[in-house]
C-alpha positions in Angstrom: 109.1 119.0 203.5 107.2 122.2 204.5 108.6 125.3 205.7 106.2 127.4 208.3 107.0 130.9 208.4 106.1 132.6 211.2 106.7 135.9 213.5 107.6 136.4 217.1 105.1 134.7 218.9 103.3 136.9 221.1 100.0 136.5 223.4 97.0 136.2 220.7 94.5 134.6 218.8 97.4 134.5 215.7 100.2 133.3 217.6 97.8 130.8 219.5 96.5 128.9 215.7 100.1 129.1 214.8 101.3 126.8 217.8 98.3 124.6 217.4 99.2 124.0 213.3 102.5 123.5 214.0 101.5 121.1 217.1 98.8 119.5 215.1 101.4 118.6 212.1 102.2 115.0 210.7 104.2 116.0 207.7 108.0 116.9 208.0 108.5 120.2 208.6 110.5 123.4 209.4 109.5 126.7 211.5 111.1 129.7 210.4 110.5 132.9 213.0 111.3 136.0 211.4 111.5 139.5 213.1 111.7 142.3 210.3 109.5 142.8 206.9 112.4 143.9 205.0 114.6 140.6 205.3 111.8 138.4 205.0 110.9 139.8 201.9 114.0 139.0 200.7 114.5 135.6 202.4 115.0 132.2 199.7 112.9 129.2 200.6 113.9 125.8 198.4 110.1 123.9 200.0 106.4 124.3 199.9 106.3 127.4 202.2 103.8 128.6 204.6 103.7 132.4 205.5 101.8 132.7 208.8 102.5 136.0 208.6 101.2 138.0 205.7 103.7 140.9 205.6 106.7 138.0 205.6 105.9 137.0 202.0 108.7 136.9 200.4 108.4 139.5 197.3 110.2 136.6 194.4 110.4 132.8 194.8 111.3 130.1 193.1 109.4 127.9 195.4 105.5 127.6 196.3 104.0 130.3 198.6 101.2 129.6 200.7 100.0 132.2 202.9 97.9 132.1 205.6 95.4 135.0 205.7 93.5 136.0 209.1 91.6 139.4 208.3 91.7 142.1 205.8 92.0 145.1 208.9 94.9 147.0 206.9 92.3 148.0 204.1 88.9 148.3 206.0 91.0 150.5 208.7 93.6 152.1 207.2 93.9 155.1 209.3 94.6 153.1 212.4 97.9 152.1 210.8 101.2 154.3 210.9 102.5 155.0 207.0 104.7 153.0 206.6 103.0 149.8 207.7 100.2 151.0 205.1 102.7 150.5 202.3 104.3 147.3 203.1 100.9 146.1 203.2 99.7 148.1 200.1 103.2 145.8 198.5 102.1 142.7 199.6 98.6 143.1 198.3 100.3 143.3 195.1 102.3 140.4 195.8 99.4 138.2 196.5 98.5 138.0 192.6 101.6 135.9 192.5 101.7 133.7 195.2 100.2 129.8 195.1 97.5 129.7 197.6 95.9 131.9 200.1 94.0 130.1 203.5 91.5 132.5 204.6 90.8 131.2 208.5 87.0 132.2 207.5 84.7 132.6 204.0 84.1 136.4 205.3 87.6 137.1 205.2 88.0 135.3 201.9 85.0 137.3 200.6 86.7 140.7 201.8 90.1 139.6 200.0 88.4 139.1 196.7 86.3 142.4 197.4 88.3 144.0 198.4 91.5 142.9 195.4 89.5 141.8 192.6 92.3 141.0 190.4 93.1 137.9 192.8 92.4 134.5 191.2 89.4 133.2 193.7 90.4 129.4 193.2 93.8 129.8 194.7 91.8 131.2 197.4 90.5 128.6 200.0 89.2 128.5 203.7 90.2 126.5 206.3 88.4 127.6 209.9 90.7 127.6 213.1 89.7 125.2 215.6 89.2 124.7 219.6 90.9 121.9 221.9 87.4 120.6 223.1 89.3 118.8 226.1 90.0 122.3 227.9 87.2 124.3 226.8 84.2 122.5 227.8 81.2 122.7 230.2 82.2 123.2 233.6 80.0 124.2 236.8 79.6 128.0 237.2 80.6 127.6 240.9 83.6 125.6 240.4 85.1 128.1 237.9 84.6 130.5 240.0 86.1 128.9 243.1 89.5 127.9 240.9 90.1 131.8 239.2 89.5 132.5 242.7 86.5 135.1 241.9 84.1 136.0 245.1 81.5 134.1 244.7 78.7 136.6 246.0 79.1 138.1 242.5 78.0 137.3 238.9 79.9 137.5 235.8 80.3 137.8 232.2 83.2 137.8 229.9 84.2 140.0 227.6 87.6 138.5 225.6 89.0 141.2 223.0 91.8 143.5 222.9 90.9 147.2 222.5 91.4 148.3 219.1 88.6 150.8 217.9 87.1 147.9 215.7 86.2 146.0 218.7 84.0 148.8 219.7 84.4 148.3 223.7 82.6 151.7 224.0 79.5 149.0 224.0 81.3 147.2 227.1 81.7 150.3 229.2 77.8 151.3 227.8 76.6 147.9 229.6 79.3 148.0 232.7 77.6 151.4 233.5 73.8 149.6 233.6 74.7 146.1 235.2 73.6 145.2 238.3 75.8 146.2 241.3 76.0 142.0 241.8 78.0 141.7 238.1 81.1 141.8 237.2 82.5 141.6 233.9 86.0 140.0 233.6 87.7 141.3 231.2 90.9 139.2 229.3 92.5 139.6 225.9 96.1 139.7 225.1 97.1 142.1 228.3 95.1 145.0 226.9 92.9 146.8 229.4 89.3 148.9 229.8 89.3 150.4 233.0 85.7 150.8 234.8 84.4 150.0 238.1 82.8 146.8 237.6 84.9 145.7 235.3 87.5 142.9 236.5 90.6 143.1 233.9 92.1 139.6 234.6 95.1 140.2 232.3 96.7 137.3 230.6 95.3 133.7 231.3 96.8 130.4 230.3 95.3 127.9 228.2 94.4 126.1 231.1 92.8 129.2 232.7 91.0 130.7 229.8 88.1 127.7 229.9 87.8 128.8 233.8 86.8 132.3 232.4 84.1 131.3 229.7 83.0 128.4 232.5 82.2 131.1 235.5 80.3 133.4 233.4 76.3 134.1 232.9 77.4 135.0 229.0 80.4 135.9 226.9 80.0 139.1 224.9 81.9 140.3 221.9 81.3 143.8 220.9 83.4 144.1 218.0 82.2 145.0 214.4 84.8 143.5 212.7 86.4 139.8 213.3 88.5 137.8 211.2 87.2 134.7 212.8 86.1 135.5 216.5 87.9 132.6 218.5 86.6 133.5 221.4 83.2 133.2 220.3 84.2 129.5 219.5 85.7 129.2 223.0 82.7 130.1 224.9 80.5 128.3 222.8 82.7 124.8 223.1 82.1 125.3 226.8 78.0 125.7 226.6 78.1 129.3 227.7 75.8 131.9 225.8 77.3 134.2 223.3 76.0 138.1 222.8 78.0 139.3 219.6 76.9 140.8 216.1 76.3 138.6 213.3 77.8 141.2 210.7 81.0 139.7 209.9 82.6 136.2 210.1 80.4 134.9 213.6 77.4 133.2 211.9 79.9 130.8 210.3 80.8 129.4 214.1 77.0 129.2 215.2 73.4 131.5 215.0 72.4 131.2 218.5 72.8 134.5 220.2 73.9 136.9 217.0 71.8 140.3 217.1 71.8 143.3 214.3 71.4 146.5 216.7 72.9 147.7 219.8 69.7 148.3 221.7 69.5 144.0 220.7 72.5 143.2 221.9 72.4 145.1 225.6 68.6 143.3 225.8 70.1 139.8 225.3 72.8 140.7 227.8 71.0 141.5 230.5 68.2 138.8 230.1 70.9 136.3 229.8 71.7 138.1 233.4 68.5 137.5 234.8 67.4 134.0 233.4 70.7 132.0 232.9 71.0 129.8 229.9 72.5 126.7 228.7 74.3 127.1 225.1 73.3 123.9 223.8 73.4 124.9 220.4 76.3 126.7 220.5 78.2 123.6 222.0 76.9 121.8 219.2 78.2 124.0 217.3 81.5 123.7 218.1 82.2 120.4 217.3 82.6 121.0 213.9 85.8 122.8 214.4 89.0 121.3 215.9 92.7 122.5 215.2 93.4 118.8 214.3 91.1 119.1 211.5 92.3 122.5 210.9 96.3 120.7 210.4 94.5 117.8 208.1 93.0 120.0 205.9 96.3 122.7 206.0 98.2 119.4 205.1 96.1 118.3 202.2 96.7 121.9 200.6 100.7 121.4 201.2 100.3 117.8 199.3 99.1 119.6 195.9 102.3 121.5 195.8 104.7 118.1 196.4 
């Protein structure tokens, strides 16, 4: 028996992997959704337990903690939390020492953990990627995406998927809105957050049946952001053959190569050819077939079986 612990489910990348682990499970198991730090720390779990949310580790146990680790934001951008979420998180660090396992959804955010708290044991620390559901998110005809999101179709698109937190640097995004052709669009979907310009199309929150149609209408999918814990979306696009534009300076060479740049001046240059000579992502659908969120749920459950 496993215990999952999770938060409120909201509309993101997080919340999304946690639906697909717990769908993708063969073991017995029980979900837990907590909604407060300070009781969870406190809460008594008599199973294997998997914390889905970091700050929900509980701060004693008598059983095994596993928790599931997505990005190390709180210390690479402190100031961008309020105080007192910087020292619940500056306890939990603490608390990781303790703990049985950590899953990093990436080896860049397993490298930042043990960079960033050295005194962690590195082999209780082990990766296991997120995953895409390759029967949604898939190559599709441009124009038939476009016709079933309902776009017009005298225009061109690209996609931008993020929310607007500074480390997703959509200052880049408006930079590129303001030089696209007057024929381009970029739709813009992540989570309900908005950035407002006039050629930018902010599509608000899709389904997971209409988040393919996105990728599948679009020229390219770009992803301005300097700091990812795994960069889903990257995988999204890429599962359904569209070109990527995105840094390669955190966790994004681990999902594929094709389409990474190091500079700024790169990444608005393979934007806008991508624009002008549209591409097929072969590699990048290639890619993507190493990753699936069943195979993400195997390996989850071989990690649960070490504790039984």
């Amino acid at each position: 028996m496993v215990t999952l612990v999770r938060g409120i489910q909201g509309k993101n990348a997080i919340s999304k992997m946690n639906n697909e682990l717990i769908g993708h499970l063969t073991v017995k198991h029980d979900v837990i959704t907590k909604n407060g730090v300070y009781a969870a720390w406190s809460a008594k779990y008599e199973d294997v337990t998997n914390i889905l949310y970091p700050l929900f580790t509980p701060l004693k146990s008598n059983s095994p903690i596993i928790v599931t680790l997505c990005d190390m934001f709180p210390l690479v951008y402190p100031d961008l939390l309020n105080p007192v979420s910087r020292i619940q998180y500056k306890i939990i660090y603490k608390r990781f020492n303790t703990v049985d396992k950590i899953l990093t959804i990436c080896d860049f955010t397993k490298n930042e953990l043990l960079r960033l708290l050295p005194s962690i044991d590195d082999d209780k620390v082990k990766t296991v990627y997120q995953g895409v559901n390759h029967d949604l998110f898939k190559p599709e005809i441009r124009g038939s995406a476009i016709e079933k999101l309902e776009l017009n179709p005298e225009y061109k698109y690209i996609a931008c998927v993020s929310n607007v937190a500074e480390s997703k640097n959509m200052q880049l995004l408006s930079k590129i809105e303001r030089e696209i052709p007057d024929d381009v669009r970029i739709l813009k979907a992540g989570y309900g957050t908005k950035w407002d310009g006039p050629k930018i199309i902010n599509v608000g929150y899709l389904t997971d049946e209409q988040m393919p149609l996105l990728y599948q209408a679009s020229l390219c999918s770009i992803h301005p952001s300097l700091y990812e814990g795994f960069g889903l979306a990257i995988l999204e696009a890429c599962a359904c053959g569209v070109p990527i534009v995105s840094y390669g300076n955190s966790t994004q060479k681990e999902i594929t190569l094709n389409g990474l740049v190091d500079t700024e001046s790169e990444f608005i240059d393979r934007t806008f050819s991508l624009i002008d000579s549209p591409q097929h992502n072969y590699i990048g659908l290639k890619d993507s077939e190493k990753f699936s969120w069943k195979k993400m749920a195997s390996e989850y459950e071989s990690v649960y079986r070490e504790f039984e």
